[in-house]
C-alpha distance (Angstrom), angle and dihedral (degrees) to the residues before:
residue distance angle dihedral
X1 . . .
X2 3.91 . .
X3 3.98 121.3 .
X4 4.16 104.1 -122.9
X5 3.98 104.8 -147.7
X6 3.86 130.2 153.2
X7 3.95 93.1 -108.4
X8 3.77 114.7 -145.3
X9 4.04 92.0 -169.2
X10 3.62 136.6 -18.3
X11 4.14 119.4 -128.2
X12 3.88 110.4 -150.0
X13 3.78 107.4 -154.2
X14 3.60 98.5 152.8
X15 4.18 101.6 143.6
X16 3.19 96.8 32.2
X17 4.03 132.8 104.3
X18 4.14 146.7 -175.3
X19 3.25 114.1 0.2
X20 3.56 99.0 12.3
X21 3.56 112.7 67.6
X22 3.28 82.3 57.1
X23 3.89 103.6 47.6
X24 3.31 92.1 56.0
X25 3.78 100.9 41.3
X26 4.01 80.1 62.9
X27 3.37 95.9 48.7
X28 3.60 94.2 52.0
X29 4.10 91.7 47.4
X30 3.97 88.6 58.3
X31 3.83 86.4 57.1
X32 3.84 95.7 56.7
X33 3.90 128.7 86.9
X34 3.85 111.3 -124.7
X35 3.47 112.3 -70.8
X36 3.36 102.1 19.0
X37 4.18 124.0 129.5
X38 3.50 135.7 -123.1
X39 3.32 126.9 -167.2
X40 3.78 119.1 -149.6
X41 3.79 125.7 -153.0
X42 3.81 117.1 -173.5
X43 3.69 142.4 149.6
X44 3.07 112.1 -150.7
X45 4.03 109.3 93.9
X46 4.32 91.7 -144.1
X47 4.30 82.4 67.1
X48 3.75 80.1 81.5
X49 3.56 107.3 57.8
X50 4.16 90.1 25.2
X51 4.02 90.1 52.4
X52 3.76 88.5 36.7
X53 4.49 87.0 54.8
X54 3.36 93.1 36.8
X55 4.03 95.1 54.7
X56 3.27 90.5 48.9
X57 3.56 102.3 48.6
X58 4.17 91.4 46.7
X59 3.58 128.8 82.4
X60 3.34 115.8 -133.1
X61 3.61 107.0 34.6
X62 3.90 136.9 79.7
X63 3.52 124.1 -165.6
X64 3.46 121.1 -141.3
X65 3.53 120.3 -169.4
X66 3.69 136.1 -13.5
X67 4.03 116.0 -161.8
X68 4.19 125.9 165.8
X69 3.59 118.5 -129.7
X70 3.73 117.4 -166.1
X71 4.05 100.0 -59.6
X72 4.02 89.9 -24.1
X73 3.81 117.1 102.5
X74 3.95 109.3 -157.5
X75 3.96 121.8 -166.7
X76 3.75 120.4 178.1
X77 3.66 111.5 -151.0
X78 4.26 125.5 -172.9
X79 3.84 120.3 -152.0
X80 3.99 101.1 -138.3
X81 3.31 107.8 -176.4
């Protein structure tokens, strides 16, 4: 299974762990126009429940899908506003 979006940028943050996949995937976001994607590639398996809490938690972003490839955590994340 592999999420199909129109991907505005791509954030490698394979290496790193706690807080920074996470930092940076913020970072990123405030760089985006509304609606825009960004695909998130991390390895450390936390990114998905940290990305997951932080989404929620943040106004102005939506994420929308999460999937696990091999050792490669992938989070797609849209700027809404």
């Amino acid at each position: 299974m592999s999420a199909e979006y129109d991907i505005a940028e791509t954030l490698d943050v394979k290496g790193a762990s706690c807080p920074m996949p996470v930092v940076k995937t913020k970072s990123a976001i405030d760089d985006l126009a509304a609606d825009e994607v960004l695909e998130v590639l991390a390895t450390d398996s936390g990114s998905m429940s940290d990305i997951d809490g932080w989404a929620d938690g943040t106004d102005g972003v939506e994420l929308l899908a999460q999937e696990e490839s091999g050792d490669v955590y992938k989070h797609y994340v849209r700027k809404t506003e």
